[in-house]
Every structure is written in structure tokens, then in C-alpha cells.
C-alpha positions in Angstrom: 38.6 45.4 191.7 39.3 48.8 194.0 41.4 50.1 196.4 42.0 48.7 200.1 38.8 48.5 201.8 40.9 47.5 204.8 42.9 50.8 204.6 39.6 52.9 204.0 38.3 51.4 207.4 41.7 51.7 209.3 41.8 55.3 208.4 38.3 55.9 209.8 39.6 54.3 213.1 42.6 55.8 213.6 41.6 59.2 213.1 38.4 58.6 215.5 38.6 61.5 216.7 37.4 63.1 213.9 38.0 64.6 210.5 36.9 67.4 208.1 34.6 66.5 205.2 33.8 63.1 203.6 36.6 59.7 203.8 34.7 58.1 200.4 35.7 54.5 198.8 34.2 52.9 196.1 34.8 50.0 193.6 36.1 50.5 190.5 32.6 50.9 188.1 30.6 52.2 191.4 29.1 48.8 192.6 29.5 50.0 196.0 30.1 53.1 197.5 31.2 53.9 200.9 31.3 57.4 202.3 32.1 58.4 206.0 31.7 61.7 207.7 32.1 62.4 211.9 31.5 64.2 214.8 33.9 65.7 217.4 32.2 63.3 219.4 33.8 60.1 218.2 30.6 59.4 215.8 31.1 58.0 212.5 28.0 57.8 209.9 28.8 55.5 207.5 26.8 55.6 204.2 26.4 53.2 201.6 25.1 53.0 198.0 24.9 49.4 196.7 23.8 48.7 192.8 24.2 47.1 189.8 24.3 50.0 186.8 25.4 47.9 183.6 22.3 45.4 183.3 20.2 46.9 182.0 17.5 47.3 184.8 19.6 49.7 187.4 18.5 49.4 190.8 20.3 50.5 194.3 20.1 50.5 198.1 21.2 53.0 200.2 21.5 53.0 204.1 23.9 54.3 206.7 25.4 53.1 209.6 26.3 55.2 213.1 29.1 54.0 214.9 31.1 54.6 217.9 34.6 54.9 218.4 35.3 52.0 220.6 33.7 49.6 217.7 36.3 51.2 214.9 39.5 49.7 215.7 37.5 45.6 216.0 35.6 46.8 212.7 38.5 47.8 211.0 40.7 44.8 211.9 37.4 42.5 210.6 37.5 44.5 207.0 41.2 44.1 207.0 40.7 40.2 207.5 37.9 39.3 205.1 39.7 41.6 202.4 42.9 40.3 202.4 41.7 36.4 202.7 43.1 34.4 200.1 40.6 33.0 197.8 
């Protein structure tokens, strides 16, 4: 259960210009966590933080992502898709 992963990645590409500070999304108990920052340039680093905290052996991956504008609008409309699938 979270909020719209769809929206968080539609944010990022319609401000693509750029933004101030940190756009950060995350499920509800932290299973994944999603934080983007940019550039002026029309970079977007995407970082990630996947885990598993409540069984009792924690473990987590990190990486991050750089992407370019012209991919944000085809990425976003992809999140937006698989999200919203019915089940």
C-alpha cells in the first residue's frame, strides 16, 4: 500500500526542467524508497533504497538512476500503466 507511484513519476516529468530539493516516495513501512533530485540541465538522479526491515535478517540495495528529460514523459506514462493495471 502507498501513494501514486504514477503521480510521483509524472511530477518528475512535468517539472523537467527542474526543481529545488528532493521529490521522495515511499511505501507505506519503507519497502521501497524513491528519491529524486535535478539539474538545470534536464537531469534527473533517481535513487532507490530497496529492503525488507521486519524479518528479522534486514538487508537493502541501493542504486540510482540518471535520466534525461526526453525519457521522463515515456517513463512516467509506463509507471502510470503498470500501477494502475488491474490485478
Amino acid at each position: 500500500m502507498a501513494n501514486d507511484l504514477g503521480a510521483f513519476f509524472q511530477s518528475i516529468a512535468t517539472e523537467w526542467k527542474g526543481w529545488k530539493g528532493e521529490k521522495l516516495w515511499s511505501t507505506l513501512e519503507n519497502e521501497l524508497e524513491l528519491k529524486a533530485t535535478s539539474d538545470s540541465l534536464g537531469h534527473v538522479r533517481l535513487e532507490f533504497v530497496l529492503r525488507k526491515p521486519h524479518t528479522g535478517f534486514n538487508w537493502e540495495v541501493r542504486a540510482a538512476l540518471e535520466l534525461e528529460a526526453g525519457q521522463l514523459d515515456g517513463i512516467a506514462q509506463d509507471v502510470q500503466l503498470a500501477w494502475n493495471a488491474p490485478e
